[in-house]
C-alpha positions in Angstrom: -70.1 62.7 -79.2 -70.3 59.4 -77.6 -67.7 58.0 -75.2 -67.7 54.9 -77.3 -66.9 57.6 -80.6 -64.7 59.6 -78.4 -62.2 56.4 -77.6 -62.2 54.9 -81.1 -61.5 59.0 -82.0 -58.9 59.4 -79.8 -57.4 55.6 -80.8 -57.6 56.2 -84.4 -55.8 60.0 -83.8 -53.1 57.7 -82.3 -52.6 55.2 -84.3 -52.3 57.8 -87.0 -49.8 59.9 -85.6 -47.6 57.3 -84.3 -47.4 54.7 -87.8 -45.5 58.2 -89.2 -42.7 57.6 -87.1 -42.9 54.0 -86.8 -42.4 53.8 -90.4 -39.0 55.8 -90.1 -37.7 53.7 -87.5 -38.2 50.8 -89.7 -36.6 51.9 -92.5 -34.6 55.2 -92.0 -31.7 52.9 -89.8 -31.7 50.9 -93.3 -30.6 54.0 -95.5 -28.3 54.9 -93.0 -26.5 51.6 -92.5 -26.4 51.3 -96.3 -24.8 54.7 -96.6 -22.0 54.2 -93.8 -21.3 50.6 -95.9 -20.6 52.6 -98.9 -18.5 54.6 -97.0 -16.3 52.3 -95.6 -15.8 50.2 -98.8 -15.0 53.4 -101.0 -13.5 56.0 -98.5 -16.3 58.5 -99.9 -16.4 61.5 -97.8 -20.5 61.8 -99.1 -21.6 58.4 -98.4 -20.2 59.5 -94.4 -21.7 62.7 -94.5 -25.1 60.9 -95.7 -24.9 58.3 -93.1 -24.8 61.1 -90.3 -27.0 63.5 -91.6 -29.6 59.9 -91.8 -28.4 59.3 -88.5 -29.5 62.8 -86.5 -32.9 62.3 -88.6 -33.7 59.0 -87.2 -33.1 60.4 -83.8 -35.4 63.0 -83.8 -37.8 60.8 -85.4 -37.2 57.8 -83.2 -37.5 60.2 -79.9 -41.1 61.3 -81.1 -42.0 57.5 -82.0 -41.2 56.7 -78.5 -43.4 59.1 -76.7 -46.6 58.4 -78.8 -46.0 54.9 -78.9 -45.8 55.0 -75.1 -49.4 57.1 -75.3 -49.9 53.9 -77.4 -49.7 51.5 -74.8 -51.6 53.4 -71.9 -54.4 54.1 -74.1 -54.6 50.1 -74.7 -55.6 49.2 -71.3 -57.6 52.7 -70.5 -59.9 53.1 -73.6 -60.4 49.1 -73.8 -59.9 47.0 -70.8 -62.3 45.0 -72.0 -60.0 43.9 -74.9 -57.0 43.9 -72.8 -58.8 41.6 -70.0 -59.6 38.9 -72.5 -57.1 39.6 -75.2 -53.7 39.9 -72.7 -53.0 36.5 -72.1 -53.3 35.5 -75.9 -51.1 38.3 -77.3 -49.3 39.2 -74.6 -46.1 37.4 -76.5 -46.2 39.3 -79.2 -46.3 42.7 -77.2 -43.2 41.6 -74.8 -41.3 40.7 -77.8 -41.9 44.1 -79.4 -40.9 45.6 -76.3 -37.3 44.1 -76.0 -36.9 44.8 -79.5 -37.5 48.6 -79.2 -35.5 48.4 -76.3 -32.4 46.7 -78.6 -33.0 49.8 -80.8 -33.0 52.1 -78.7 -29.6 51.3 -76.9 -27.8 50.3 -79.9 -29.3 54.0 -81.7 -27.4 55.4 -78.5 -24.1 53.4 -79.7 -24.7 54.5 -82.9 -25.5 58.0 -82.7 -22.1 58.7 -80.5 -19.9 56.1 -81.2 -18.4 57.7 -84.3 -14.5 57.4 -84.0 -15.1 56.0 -80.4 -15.6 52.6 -81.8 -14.1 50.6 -84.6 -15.6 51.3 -88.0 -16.9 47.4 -88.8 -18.3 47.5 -84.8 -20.1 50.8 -85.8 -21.4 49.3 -88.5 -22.9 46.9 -86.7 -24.5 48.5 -84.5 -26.1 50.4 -87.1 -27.3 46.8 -88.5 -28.6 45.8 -85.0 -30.9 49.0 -84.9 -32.3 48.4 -88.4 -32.9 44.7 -87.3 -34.5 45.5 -84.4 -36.4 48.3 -85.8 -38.0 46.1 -88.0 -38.3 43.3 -85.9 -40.5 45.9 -83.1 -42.9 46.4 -86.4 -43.0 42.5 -86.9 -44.6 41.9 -83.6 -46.8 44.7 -83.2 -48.4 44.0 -86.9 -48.8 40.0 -85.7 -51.0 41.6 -82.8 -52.7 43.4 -84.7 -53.4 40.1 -87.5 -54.5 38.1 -84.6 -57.4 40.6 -83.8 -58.5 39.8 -87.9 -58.0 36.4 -87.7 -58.0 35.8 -84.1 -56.7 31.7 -83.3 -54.9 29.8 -80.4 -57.5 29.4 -77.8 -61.2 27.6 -77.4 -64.3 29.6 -75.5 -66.0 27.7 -72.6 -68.5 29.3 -70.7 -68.0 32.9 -72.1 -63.9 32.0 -70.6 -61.1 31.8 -72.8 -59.1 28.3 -72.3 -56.2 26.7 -73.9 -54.4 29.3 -74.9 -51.4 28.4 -77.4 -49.2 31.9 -78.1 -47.2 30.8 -80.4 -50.4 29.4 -82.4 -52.1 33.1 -82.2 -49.1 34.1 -82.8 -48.6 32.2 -86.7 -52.8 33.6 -87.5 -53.6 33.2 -90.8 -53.1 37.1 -91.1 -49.5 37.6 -89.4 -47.3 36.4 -92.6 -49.7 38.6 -95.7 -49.8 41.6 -93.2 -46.4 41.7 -91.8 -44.9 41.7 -95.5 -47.0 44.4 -96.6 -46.5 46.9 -94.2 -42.7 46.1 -93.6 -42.8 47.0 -97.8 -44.7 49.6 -97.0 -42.8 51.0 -94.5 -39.4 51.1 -97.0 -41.3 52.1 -99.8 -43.2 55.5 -97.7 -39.9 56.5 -96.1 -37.4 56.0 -99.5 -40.6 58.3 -101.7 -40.5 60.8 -98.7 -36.5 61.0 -98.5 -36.2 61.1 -101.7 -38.6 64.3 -102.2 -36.7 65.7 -99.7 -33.6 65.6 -101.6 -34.6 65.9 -105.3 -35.9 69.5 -103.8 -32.4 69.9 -102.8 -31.0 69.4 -105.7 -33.7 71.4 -107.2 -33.3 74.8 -105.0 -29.5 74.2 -103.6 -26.2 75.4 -105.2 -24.1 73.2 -107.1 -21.7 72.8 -104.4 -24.1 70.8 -102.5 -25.6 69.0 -105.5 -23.3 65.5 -104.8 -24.6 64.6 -101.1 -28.0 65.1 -102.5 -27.7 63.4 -105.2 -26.2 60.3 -103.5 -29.2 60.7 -101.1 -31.9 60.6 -104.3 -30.2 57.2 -105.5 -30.3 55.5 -102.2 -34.1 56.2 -101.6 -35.0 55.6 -104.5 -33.4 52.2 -104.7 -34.8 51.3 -101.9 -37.7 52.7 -101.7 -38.6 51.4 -105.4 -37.7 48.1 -105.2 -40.2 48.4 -102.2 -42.9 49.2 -104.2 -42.7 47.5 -106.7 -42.4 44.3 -104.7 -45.4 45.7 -102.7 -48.6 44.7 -105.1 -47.1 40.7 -104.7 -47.7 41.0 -100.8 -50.9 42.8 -101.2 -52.1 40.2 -103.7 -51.1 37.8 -100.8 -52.9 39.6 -98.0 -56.3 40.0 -100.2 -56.5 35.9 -100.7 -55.9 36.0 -96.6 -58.9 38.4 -96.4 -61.1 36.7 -98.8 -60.7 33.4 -96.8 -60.8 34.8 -93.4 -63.1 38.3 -93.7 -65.1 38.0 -96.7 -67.5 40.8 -95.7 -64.4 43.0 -95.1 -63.7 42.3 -99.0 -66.7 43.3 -100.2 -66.8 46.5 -98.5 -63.5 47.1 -100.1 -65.1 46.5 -103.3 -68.2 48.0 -103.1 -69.6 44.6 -103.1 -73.4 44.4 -102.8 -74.4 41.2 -104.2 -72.7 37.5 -104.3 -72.3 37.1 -107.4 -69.4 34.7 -109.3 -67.0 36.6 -111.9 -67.0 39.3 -109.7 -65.9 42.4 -111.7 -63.6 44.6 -110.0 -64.2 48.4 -109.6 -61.9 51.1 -109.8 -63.1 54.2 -108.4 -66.8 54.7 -107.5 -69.1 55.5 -104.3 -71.0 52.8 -102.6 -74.6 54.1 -103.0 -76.0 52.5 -99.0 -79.8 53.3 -100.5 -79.8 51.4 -103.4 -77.2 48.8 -102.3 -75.0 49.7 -105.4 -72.0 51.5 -106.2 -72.0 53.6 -108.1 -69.9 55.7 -111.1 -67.0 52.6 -110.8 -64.6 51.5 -113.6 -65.9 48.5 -113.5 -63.3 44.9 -115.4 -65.1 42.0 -115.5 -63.8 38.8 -113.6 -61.4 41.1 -112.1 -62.4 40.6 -108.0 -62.4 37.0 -108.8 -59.1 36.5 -110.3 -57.4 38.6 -107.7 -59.2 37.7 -104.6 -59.0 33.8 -105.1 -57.3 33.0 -108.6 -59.8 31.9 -110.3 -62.2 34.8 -112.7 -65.6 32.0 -112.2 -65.2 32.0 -108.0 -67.9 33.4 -106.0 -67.8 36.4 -104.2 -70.0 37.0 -101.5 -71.5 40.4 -100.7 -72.5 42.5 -97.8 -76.1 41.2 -98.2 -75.3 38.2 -97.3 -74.1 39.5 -93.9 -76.2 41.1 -91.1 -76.7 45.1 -91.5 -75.4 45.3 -88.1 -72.1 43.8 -88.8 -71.1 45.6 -91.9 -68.3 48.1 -91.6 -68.4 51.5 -92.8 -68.3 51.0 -96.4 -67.9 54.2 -98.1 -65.2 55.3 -96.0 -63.4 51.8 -96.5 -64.1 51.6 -100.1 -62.6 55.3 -100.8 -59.7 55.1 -98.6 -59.0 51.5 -100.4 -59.1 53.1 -103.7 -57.2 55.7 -102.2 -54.1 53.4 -100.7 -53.8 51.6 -104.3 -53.2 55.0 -106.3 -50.7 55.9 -104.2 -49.0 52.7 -104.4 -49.2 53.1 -108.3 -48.0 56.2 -108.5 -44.7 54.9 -106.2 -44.6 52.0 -108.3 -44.6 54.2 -111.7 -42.2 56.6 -110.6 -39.7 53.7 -109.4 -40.0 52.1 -112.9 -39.3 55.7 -114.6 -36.6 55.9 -112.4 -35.1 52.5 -113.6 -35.4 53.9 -117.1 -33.8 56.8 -116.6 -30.5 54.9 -114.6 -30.4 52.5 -117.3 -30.5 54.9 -120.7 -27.5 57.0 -118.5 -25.7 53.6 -117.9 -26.3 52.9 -122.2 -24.8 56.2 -123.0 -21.8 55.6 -120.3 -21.0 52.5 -122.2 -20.9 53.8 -125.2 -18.7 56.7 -124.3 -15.6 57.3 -126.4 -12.1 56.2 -125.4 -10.4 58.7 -123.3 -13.4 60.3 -122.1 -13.9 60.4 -118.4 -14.7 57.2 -116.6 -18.1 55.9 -115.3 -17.9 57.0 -111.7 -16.7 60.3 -113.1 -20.1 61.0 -114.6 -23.2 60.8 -112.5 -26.6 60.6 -113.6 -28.1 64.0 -113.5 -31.6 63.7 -113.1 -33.8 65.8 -115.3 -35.6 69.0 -113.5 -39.2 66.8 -114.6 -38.8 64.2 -112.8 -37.1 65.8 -109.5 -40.4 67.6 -109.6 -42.6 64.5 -109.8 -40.4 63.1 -107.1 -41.1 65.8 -105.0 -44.8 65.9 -106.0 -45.0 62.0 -105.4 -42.9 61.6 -102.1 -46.2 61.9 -99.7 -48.1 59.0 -101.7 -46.4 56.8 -99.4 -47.6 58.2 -95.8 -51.0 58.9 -97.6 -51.2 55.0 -98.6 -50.2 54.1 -95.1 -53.0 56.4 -93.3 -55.5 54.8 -95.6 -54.3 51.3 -95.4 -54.0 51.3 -91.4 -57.5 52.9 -91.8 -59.1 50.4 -94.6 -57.1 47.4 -92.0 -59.0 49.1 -88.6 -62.5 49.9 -89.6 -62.5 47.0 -92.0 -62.9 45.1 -88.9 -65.4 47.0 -87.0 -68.1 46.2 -85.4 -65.5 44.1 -84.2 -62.3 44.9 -82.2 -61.8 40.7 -82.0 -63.0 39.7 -85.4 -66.1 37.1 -84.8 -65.3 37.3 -81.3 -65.6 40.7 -79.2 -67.5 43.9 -80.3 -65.3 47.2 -80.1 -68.7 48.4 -78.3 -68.1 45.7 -75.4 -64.6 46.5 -74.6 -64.7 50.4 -74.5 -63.7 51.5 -70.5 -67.1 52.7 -68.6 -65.1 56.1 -67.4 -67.4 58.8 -69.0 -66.3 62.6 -70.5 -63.6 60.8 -72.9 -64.1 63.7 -75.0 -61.6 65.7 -72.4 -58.5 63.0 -73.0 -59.2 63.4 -76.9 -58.8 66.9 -76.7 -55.7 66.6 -74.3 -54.0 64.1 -76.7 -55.0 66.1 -79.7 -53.1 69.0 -78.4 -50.0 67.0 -77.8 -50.0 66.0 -81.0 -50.2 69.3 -82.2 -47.3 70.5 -80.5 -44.9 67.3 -81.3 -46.2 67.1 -85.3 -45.0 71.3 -84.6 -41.6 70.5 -83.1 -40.5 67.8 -85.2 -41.3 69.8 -88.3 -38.6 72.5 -86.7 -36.1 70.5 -85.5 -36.5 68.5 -89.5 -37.0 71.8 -91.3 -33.4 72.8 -89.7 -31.8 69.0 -90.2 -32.5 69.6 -93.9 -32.2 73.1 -94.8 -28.3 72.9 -93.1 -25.6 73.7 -95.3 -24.7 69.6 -97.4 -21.8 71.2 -98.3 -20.7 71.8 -94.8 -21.7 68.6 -93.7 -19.2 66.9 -96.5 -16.6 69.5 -95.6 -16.7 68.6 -91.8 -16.2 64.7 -92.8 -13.3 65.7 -94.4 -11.9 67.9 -91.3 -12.5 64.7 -89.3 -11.0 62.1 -91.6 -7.8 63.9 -92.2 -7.4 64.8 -88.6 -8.0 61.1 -87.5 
């Protein structure tokens, strides 16, 4: 193994590892901010014991974020001081600004987590709001980083030196808006299909008694998470125009796409064949690349031949986990829209109820046993769409690590034997992904019913 392998290895098993949990801070907060409102305008016991139970989850996940995304950081200026040197001045903003934000999170998570009846409800609440903010916000500036280094803007070269530097220009790249909305959508939609597999299986394998928290949970994730996902293909049709303008031979890796040709078709499924320059066994609709990719089924489509061998990314890889990232997304998408049905045939037949029968609120949807299972069956499509979309985003890019502007090859550090800090790191990955799947396993598999009956203790004796 290289040393140049072993870095962009041992960045790649970061990256990786870390988006998981950067994911959850973005949108777990949310869920639990949205079940404590609940629970202060209704009184409801569940919607408190929900907002806790989401409330000890985000800490364990937000404590594990921390520490990788702190391996994050070191790793930046070990593997690739060459990217740091020239890059640091540019996007240094965007990095200090994430960094007060995760700090905002992190001390308003603190109020959060133990201010319960040590502070008033409404200020309690807003802490909780402060922490989903900022969570969010700590995405939004790491993601324009990462935009600028695709479409990298706000400075001139001069003599191999980088001059005139404008932050706040690199900062608006023609990247940051399409890829910020994306994975902030992704982020909601991921976390909402993993919560709510978590609690369809509870309502799938747990006793009655506990059947209301989770069935409170499973309508909260799946609001939000659906409305996610479906809103998600709009920002993805936004970020593939930004990536036909700006990276065109990134776009035809993607696709598979050899040859320029105009009325591109667009191909579902299919190996890029490297030999013959074609790719092969695809679904192939005609004028499809060229309708999504710039609006217009006649445009032209350029294709990796018209780009030097040597700058081409790896295309198989890119074109597979591409393919890969869009199931997923359908399959969210699908089983948010089924979920719609299903809430609005139950609200029909609650109309239509006869006089005297019980009230709305006194008859909950119950969700048939098929479709908890395809909840739970479809509730990792979101991390697996998010693995191959950070991937399809990173080696898209490569050879570059500066798009057009600095090779990954010329910023890697000169230390040799990087193989030993890849195996070091891998291990502690190991044993985090180890503990946090404990410490979860027991966060989920506690008693609901206990948790709802411990709200009530506290309420009455408050």
């Amino acid at each position: 193994m290289t040393d140049l392998l072993a870095a962009r290895s041992q960045m790649a098993l970061s990256l990786g590892f870390h988006i998981l949990f950067a994911v959850a801070g973005i949108a777990m907060p949310l869920l639990m901010v949205v079940a404590e409102w609940r629970a202060l305008r209704s009184g409801d016991p569940v919607d408190l014991a929900l907002a806790k139970r989401w409330a000890r989850g985000t800490a364990i996940l937000f404590a594990v974020g921390a520490v990788s995304g702190t391996v994050l950081s070191f790793e930046l200026g070990l593997l690739w001081p060459g990217f740091m040197g020239f890059a640091g001045a540019i996007i240094g903003m965007p990095f200090s600004l994430e960094g007060f934000a995760f700090f905002t999170e992190a001390i308003f998570l603190g109020i959060y987590l133990y201010g319960w009846r040590r502070v008033p409800p409404r200020m309690h609440l807003a802490a909780g709001v402060v922490v989903a903010v900022s969570g969010a916000a700590s995405a939004v500036f790491v993601v324009i980083a990462n935009a600028w280094m695709n479409t990298p803007v706000g400075f001139r070269m001069v003599d191999g030196k980088v001059v005139d530097v404008d932050p706040l220009a690199a900062m608006a790249s023609p990247a940051a808006l399409p890829q910020v909305l994306h994975m902030i959508l992704a982020a909601y939609a991921a976390i909402g299909a993993m919560v709510a597999g978590i609690h369809a299986l509870g309502l799938l394998r747990q006793p009655a008694a506990a059947r209301p928290l989770h069935r409170r949970a499973l309508g909260l994730a799946l609001w939000v998470g659906g409305l996610a996902a479906v809103a998600q293909p709009l920002s993805g049709d936004l970020l593939a125009q930004a990536v036909a303008r700006n990276q065109p031979e990134k776009l035809a890796a993607l696709e598979g796409q050899f040859h320029t040709e105009t009325a591109a078709p667009l191909r579902i499924g299919g190996l890029p064949d490297m030999a013959s320059r074609t790719t092969r066994y695809a679904l192939e609709i005609p004028y499809g690349l060229s309708l999504l990719a710039f609006h217009d089924p006649h445009a032209r489509v350029q294709g990796l031949l018209d780009f030097p061998v040597a700058d081409w990314p790896a295309v198989p890889v890119i074109h597979v986990c591409f393919q890969v990232m869009v199931a997923c997304g359908l399959l969210m998408v699908g089983v948010a829209l089924l979920a719609l049905l299903l809430h609005y045939r139950h609200y029909r037949r609650v109309r239509r109820r006869p006089t005297g029968s019980a009230p709305a609120d006194a008859r909950p949807l119950e969700w048939p046993r098929w479709f908890l299972w395809l909840v739970v069956l479809a509730s990792p499509a979101g991390f697996l769409a998010i693995e191959t979309g950070w991937a399809v985003t990173e080696l898209g890019r490569q050879p570059w690590i500066i798009y057009g502007v600095l090779r990954t090859a010329e910023a890697v550090t000169p230390m040799p034997e990087l193989w030993a800090p890849l195996l070091t790191f891998t291990l502690l990955y190991l044993f985090l992904a180890v503990m946090v799947i404990i410490l979860l396993r027991r966060q989920v598999e506690d008693s609901a019913t206990g948790e709802i009956k411990s709200v009530l203790a506290e309420t009455s004796h408050g």
